[in-house]
C-alpha positions as CSV (number, residue, x, y, z in Angstrom):
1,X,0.0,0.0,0.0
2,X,1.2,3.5,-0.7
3,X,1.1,6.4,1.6
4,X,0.1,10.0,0.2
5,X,1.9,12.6,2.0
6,X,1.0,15.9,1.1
7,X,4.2,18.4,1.1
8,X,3.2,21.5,2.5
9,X,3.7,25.2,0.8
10,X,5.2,27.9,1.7
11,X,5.0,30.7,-0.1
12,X,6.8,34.0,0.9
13,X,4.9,36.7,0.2
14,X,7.6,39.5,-1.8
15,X,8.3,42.3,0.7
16,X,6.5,45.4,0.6
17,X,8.0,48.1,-0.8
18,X,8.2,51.2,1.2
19,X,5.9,53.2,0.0
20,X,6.5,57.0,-0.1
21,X,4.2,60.3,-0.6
22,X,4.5,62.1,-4.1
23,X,6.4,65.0,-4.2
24,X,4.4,68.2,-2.6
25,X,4.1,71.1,-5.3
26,X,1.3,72.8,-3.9
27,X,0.9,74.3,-0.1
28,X,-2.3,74.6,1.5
29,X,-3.4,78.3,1.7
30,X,-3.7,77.9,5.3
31,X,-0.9,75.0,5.9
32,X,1.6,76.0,8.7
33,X,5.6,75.3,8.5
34,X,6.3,74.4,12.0
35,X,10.3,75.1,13.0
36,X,11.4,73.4,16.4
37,X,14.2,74.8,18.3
38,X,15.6,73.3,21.0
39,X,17.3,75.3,23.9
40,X,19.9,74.4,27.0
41,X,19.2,76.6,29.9
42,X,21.4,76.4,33.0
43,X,20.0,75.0,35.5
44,X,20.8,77.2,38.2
45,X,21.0,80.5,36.9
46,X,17.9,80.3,34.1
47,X,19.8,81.4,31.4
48,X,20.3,80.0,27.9
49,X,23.3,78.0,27.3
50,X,22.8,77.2,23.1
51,X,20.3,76.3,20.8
52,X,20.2,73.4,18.5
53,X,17.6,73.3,15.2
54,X,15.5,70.9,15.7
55,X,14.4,68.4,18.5
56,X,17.4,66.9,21.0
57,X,17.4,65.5,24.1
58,X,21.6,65.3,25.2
59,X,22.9,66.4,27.9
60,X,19.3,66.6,29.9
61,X,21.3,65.9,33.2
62,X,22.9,69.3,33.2
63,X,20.7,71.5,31.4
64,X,16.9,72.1,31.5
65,X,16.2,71.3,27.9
66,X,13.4,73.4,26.1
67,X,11.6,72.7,23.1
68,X,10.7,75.7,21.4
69,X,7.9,76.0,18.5
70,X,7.5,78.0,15.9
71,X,4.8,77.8,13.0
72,X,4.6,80.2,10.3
73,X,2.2,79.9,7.0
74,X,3.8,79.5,3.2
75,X,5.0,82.4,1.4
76,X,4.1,82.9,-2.0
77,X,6.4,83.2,-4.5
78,X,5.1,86.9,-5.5
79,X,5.2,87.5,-2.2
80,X,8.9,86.6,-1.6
81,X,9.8,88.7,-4.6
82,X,8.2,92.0,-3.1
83,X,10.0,91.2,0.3
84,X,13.2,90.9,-1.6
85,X,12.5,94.2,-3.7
86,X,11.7,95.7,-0.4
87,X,14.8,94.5,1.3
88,X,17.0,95.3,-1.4
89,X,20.3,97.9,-0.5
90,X,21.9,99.9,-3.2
91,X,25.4,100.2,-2.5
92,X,27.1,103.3,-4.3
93,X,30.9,102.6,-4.1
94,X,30.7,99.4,-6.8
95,X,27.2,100.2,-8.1
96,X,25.7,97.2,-6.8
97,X,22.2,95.5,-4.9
98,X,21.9,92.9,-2.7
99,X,19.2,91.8,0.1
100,X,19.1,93.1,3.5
101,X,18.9,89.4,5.3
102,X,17.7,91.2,8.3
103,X,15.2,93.4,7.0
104,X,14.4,90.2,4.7
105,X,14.1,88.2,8.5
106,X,11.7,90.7,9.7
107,X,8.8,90.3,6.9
108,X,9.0,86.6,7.8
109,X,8.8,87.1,11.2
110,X,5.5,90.5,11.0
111,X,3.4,88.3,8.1
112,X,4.6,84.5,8.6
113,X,4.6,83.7,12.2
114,X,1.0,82.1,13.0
115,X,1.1,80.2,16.2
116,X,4.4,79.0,18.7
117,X,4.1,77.0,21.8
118,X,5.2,79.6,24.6
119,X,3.7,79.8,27.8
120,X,3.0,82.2,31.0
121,X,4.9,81.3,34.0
122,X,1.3,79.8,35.3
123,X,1.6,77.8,31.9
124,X,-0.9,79.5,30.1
125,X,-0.4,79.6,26.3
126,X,0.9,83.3,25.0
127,X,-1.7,83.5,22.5
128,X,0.0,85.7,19.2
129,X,-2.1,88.3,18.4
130,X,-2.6,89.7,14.8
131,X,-4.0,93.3,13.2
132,X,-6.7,93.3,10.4
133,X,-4.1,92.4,7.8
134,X,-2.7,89.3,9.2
135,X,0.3,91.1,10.9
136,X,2.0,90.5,14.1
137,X,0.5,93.6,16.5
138,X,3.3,95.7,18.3
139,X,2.0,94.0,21.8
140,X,2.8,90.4,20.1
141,X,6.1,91.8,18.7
142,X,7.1,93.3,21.6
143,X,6.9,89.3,23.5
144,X,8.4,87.9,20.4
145,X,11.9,90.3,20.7
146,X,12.3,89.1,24.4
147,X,13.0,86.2,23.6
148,X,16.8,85.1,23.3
149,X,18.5,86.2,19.9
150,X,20.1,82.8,19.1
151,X,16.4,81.1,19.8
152,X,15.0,83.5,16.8
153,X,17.9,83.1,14.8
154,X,18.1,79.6,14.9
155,X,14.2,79.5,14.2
156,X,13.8,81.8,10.9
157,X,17.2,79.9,9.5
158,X,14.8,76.8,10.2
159,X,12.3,78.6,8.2
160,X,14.3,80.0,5.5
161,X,15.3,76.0,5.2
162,X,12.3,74.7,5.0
163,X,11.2,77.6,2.2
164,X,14.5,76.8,0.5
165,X,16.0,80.1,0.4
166,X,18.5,79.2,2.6
């Protein structure tokens, strides 16, 4: 007598492959850039230490570490060419233009910023407020300049990035 034995199958499915999103051309009118910052503050004293782009966690033994938020909304590209015409610096002595970075920096910072994650000391949110037009009021301004140099530096060159312009 002869025994059937069925051989069992396997059959490996091929892997997967990693899918990824189409390349973005188009912003949402209302879609926000968000820029993280993250700052070292002495522990003892309060005071900022340095700043890193982005989100890191080293060194949280010594330092209070502080992750700062910043979201601004998409510049159009006629936009961006009237903030560089505005920015722009004749210089007489070789008869040439360039851009004003900082002046350039400050139309980003009136007409982009949106939202950021900064709090009261009874951890409140500092709501940004905004005139008619969309930009930053002097009272929202005013909070935004306290805040350590290298923090806003670090944040619009985040920005600039992400617009490439940088």
């Amino acid at each position: 007598m002869v025994e059937e034995t069925k051989a069992e199958q396997t059959i490996e499915a091929a892997p997967k492959e990693k899918e990824y999103s189409q390349p973005k051309f188009f912003m949402g009118k209302d879609e926000k850039i968000e820029c993280v910052v993250t700052g070292y503050y002495n522990k003892e004293t309060g005071i900022l230490e340095f700043c890193v782009p982005g989100e890191n966690q080293t060194d949280v033994e010594r330092f209070n570490v502080v992750k700062h938020i910043f979201y601004f909304k998409r510049i159009p590209y006629n936009r961006l060419n009237n903030y560089r015409s505005q920015s722009m610096v004749y210089n007489p002595s070789d008869r040439s233009s360039s851009i004003n970075i900082l002046k350039l920096r400050e139309y980003f910072w009136l007409f982009h910023l949106v939202d950021w994650n900064y709090t009261d000391e009874n951890g409140n949110k500092i709501e940004l407020k905004h005139d008619p037009n969309g930009v930053l009021t002097d009272e929202s301004l005013d909070i935004l300049y306290q805040i350590p140099a290298s923090i806003l530096d670090t944040a619009i060159g985040l920005f600039e990035h992400r617009i490439n312009i940088a």
